[in-house]
N, C-alpha and C positions, 0 to 999 in steps of 0.2 A: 861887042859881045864876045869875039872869040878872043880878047884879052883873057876878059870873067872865065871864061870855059877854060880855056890855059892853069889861069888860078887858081880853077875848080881841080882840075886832075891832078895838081900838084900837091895842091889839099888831100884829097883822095889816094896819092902814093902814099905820103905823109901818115895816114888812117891806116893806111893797111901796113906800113912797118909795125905800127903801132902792137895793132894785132898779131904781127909776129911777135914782137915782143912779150905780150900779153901773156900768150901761150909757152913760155919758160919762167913765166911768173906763176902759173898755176904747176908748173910741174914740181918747182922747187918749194911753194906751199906745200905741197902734196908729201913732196920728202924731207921737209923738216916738221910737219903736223906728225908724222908717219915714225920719226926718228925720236923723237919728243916721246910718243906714247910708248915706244918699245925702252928705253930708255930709263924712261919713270918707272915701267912695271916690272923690268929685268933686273935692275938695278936699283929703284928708289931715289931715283935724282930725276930733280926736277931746275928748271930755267923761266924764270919769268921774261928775261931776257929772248930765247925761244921762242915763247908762247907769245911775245906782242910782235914776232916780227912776224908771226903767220897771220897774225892781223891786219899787220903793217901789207903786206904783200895780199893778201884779200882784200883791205881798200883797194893797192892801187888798179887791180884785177878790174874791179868796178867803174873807179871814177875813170880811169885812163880807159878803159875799153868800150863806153859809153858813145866816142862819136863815130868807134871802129862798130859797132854793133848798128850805128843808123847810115853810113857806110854801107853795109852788107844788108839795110832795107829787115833786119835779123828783130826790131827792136817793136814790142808789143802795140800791134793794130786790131780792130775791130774786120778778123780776115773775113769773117761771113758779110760783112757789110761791104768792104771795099771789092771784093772779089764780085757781087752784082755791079757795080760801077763803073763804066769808061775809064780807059787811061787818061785820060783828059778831067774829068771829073774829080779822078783821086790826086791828081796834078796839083790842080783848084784846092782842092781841101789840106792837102801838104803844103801849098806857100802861103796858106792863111794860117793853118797851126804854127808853120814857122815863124812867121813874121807878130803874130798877134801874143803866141805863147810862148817857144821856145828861145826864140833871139831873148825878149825880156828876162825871161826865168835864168838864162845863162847868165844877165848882164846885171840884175838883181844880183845871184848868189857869188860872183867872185867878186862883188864890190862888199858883199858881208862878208867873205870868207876870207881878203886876206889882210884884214888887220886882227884877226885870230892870227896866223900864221906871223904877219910880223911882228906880235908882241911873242910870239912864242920863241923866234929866234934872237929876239933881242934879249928875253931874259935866260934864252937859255932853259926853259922848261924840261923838268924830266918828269917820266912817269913815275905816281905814288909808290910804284910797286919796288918791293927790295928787288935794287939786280935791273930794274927797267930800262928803256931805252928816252933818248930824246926826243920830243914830242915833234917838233918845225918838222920836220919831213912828210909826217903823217897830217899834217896842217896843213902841208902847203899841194897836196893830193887836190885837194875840194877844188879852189881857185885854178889849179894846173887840169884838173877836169873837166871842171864846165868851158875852161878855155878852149881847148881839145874838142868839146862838143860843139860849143859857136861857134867854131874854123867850120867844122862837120855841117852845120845847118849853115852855111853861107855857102857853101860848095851845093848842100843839097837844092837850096834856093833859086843860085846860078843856074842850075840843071831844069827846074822847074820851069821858070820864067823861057829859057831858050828851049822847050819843049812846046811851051803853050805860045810861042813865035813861030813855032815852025820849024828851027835851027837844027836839032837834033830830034832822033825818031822815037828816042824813049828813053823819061829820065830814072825808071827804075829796074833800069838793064839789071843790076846787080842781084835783084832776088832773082834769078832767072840761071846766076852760075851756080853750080852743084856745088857743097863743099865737099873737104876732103872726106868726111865723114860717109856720105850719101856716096862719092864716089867709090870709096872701100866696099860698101856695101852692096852697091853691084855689082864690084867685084866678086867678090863672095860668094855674091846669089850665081853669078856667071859660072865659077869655080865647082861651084856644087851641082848644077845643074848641068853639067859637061860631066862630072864624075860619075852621076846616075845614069847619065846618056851611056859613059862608058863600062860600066856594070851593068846594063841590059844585052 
């Protein structure tokens, strides 16, 4: 078991570069969506070319950030329900949706998803649009996704199963670290509430 647990964190570093990554992928949508629109309306030129790579990089936001998001425990649960629950309990119910749901549904769709992607790159697919880009990149997202996410549910699996042995004390430590975001904001709150302190 402490092999699996090994492969499990290295999974889990793996996940969380990702997520860095992730997060220059939304900045850089942000300033070419941003540079696109000022562009068109200042000027009157417009880029098909452009406009699909903010799509192109909005996919991979998604498929790629999907096993960083179950990683970070971030990824949509029934919280009124599980939050009455044992950590043992909601244990149980996550190596059964894993094993029963999510392993399949991963191992279904990159078995559909990449002979899309290799007849894309074989022929050399571009998009209809005047000015488009090549398609295989934005094909080979889905298959490179769910890949990314089976690593993620087998990591999370490992973590389950060596929870409900005993091995380790809890396998969803991760909702439990604050993000950057939540931490800023106590910041904040800290900042502001020392300010008023120092104004009375």
């Amino acid at each position: 078991m402490s092999a699996l647990l090994s492969l499990s964190g290295l999974i889990d570093r793996f996940n969380d570069r990702i997520g860095q990554l992730i997060r220059w992928l939304v900045l850089a949508a942000v300033l070419i969506s941003a540079t696109n629109a000022i562009v068109r309306k200042a000027f009157n030129i417009g880029s098909n070319a452009f406009l699909e790579v903010q799509w192109y990089l909005f996919a991979a936001v998604f498929m790629l950030g999907a096993g960083y998001a179950f990683l970070r425990n971030v990824h949509v649960r029934i919280d009124f329900i599980s939050s009455k629950l044992s950590k043992r309990t909601n244990a149980i119910i996550d190596t059964l949706g894993i094993v029963v749901f999510l392993i399949p549904l991963c191992l279904i769709l990159i078995r559909l998803s990449w002979p899309l992607f290799q007849g894309a790159w074989q022929s050399g697919e571009m998009s209809q649009n005047a000015g488009g880009l090549i398609r295989w990149p934005v094909y080979l997202l889905i298959p490179l996704g769910f890949g990314i996410l089976l690593l993620q549910a087998l990591s999370e699996l490992v973590k389950r199963i060596a929870f409900l042995r005993g091995i380790i004390p809890e396998p969803m430590s991760m909702e439990h670290h604050k993000s950057d975001e939540e931490l800023l904001a106590e910041e904040l709150a800290a900042a502001a509430e020392k300010k008023l302190a120092g104004d009375k």
